[in-house]
C-alpha positions as CSV (number, residue, x, y, z in Angstrom):
1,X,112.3,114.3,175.1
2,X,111.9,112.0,171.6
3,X,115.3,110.6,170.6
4,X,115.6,111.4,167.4
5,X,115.4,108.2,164.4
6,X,118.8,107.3,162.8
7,X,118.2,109.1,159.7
8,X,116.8,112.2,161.0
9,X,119.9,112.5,163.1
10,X,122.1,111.9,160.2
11,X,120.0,114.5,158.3
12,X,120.7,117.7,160.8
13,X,124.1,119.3,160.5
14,X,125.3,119.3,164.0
15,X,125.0,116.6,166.2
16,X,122.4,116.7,169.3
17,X,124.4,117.7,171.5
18,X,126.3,120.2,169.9
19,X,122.6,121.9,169.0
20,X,121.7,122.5,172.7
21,X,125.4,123.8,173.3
22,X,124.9,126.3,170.5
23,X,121.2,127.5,172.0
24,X,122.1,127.7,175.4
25,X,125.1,129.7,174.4
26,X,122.9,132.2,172.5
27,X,119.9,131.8,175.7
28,X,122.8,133.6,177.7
29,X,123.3,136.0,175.1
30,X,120.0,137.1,175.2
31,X,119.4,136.5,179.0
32,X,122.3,139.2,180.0
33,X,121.0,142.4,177.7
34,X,119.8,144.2,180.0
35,X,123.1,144.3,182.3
36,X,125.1,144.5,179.5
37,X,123.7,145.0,176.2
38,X,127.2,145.2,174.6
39,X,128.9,142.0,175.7
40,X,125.2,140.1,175.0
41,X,125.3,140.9,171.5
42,X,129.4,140.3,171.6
43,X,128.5,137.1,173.2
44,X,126.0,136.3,170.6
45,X,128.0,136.9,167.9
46,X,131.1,135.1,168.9
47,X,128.3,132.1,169.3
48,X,127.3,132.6,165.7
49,X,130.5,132.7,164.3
50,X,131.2,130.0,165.9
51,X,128.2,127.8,164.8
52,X,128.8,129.0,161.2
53,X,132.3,127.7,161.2
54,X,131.4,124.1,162.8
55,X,128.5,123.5,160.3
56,X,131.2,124.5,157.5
57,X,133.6,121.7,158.7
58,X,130.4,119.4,159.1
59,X,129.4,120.3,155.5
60,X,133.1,119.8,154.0
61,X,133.4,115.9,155.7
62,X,129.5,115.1,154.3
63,X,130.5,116.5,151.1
64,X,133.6,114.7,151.4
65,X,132.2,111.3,152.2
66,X,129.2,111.4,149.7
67,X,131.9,111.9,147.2
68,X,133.6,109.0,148.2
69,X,130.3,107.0,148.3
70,X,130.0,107.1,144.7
71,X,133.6,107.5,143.0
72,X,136.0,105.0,143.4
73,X,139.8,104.5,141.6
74,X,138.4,102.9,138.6
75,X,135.1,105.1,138.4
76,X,133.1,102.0,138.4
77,X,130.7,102.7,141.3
78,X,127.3,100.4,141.3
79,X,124.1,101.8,140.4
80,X,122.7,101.4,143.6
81,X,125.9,102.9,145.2
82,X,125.2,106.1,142.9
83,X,121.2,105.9,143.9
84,X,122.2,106.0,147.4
85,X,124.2,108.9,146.7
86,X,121.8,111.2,144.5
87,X,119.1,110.1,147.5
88,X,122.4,111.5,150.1
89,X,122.8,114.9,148.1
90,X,118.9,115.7,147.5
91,X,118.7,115.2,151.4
92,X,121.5,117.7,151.9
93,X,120.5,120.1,149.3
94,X,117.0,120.4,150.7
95,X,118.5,120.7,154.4
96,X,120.4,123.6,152.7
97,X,117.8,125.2,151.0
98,X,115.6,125.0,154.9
99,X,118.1,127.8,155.9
């Protein structure tokens, strides 16, 4: 498997690793339907509420630190601090708009 580039990581909402927890949680959803249709779909959502609530606290610490990227004490962030940033939010918004 390709590791994925800096930036594309940085990009995605959940780390790696956190991804293939989330898939293979909902793979063994779907895998035990037919034993047990009820506690698949249980199963699947508890996964999915739980994937929702860790891209939420992902979401609030990049908001959070793109904020901070461009506003300082005095207000008196560089231009290229505030290009950088605008680059940061058009990346996220985008990524958000994918969904």
């Amino acid at each position: 498997m390709r590791e994925p580039s800096a930036a594309a990581e940085a990009d995605t909402l959940l780390p790696s690793d956190e991804r293939d927890k989330a898939q293979l949680r909902i793979q063994h959803a779907v895998a035990g339907f037919v034993d047990d249709p009820r506690s698949a779909v249980e199963e699947a959502a508890s996964a999915v509420d739980a994937l929702a609530e860790r891209v939420m606290e992902t979401l609030g610490q990049r908001r959070g630190t793109l904020r901070a990227s461009w506003q300082d004490a005095s207000g008196g962030a560089a231009t290229e601090d505030q290009r950088m940033a605008l680059r940061a939010y058009r990346r996220l918004a985008e990524r958000l708009l994918s969904l």
